[in-house]
C-alpha positions as a printed Julia matrix, in Angstrom:
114×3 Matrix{Float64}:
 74.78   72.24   80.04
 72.23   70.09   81.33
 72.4    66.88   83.99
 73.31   63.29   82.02
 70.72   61.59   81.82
 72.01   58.14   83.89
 71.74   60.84   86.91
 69.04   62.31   86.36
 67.61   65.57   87.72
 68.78   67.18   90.76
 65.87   67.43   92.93
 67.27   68.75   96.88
 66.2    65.77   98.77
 65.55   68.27  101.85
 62.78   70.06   99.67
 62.02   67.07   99.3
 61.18   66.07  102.64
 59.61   69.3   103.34
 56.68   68.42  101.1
 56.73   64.65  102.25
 53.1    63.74  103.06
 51.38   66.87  102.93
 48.59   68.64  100.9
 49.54   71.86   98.82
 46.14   73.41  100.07
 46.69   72.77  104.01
 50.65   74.13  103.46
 51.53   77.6   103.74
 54.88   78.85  102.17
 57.69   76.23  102.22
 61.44   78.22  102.9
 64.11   76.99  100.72
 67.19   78.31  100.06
 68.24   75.49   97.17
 67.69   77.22   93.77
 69.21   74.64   91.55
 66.84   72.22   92.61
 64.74   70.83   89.53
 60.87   71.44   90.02
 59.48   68.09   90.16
 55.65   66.56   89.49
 55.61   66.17   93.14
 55.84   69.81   94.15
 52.83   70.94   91.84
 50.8    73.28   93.84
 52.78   73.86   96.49
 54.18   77.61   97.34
 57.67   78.03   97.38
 59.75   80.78   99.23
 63.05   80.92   97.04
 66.0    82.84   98.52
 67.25   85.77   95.89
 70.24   86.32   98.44
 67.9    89.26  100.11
 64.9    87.68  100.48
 62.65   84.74   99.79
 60.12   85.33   97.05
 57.03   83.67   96.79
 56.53   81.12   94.11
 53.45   79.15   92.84
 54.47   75.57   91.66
 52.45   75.06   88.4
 52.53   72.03   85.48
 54.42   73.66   83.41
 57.15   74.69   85.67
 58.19   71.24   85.82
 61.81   70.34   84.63
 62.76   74.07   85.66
 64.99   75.14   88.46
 63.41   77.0    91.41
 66.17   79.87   90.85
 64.87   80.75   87.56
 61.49   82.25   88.68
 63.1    84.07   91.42
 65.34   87.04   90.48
 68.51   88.28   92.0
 68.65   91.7    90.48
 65.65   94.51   90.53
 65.47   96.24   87.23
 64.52   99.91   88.3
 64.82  101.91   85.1
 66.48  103.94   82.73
 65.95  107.89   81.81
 66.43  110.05   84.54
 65.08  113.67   85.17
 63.52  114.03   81.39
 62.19  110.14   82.52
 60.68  111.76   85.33
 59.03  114.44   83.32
 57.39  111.89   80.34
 55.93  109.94   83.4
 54.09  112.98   85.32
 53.0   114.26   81.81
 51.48  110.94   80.75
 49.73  110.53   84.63
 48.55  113.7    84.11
 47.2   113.13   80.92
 45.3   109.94   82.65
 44.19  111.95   85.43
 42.4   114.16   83.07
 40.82  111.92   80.67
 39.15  109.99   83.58
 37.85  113.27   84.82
 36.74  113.49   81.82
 34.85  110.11   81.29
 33.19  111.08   84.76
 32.09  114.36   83.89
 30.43  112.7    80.81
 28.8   109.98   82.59
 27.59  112.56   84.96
 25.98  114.36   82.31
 24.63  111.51   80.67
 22.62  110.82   83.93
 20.45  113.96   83.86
């Protein structure tokens, strides 16, 4: 459920005053650990380091991010994968099968030279 609108957006007044005054360009990464702050027109540009509760993960402020919350474009949980050994298998196969065809592509370019 969103904010009423007689409040308004919650925008972290110390994020706030982080960016108070500065240039996005001249600014390296700005540390934050507030992920329900709303992105607003102000902070276009700017690099954000939102905390995932590990680390902070680097995000580029763009137009259309705004109205957004920070949190949302910095995960909490890594996805690694499903499958397993026969996974495992299907991925070598198919690298292999990569590794060959751009030997392939070489050789062929090779001969195409002479």
């Amino acid at each position: 459920m969103s904010r009423s609108l007689k409040k308004g957006p919650y925008v972290d007044p110390r994020v706030l005053k982080k960016i108070e005054g500065k240039k996005p360009q001249e600014t390296g990464v700005i540390k934050t650990w507030s992920r329900a702050c709303v992105i607003s027109p102000e902070m276009v540009g700017f690099t954000f380091g939102v905390h995932n509760g590990r680390d902070h993960i680097e995000v580029f402020i763009g137009e259309d991010m705004v109205g957004h919350k920070l949190g949302e474009f910095s995960l909490t949980r890594k996805f690694i994968k499903h499958g397993g050994k026969m996974q495992k298998d299907l991925e070598a196969k198919k690298k292999e099968d990569e590794i060959n065809a751009a030997k392939g592509a070489k050789a062929a370019a090779e001969g195409a030279k002479k």
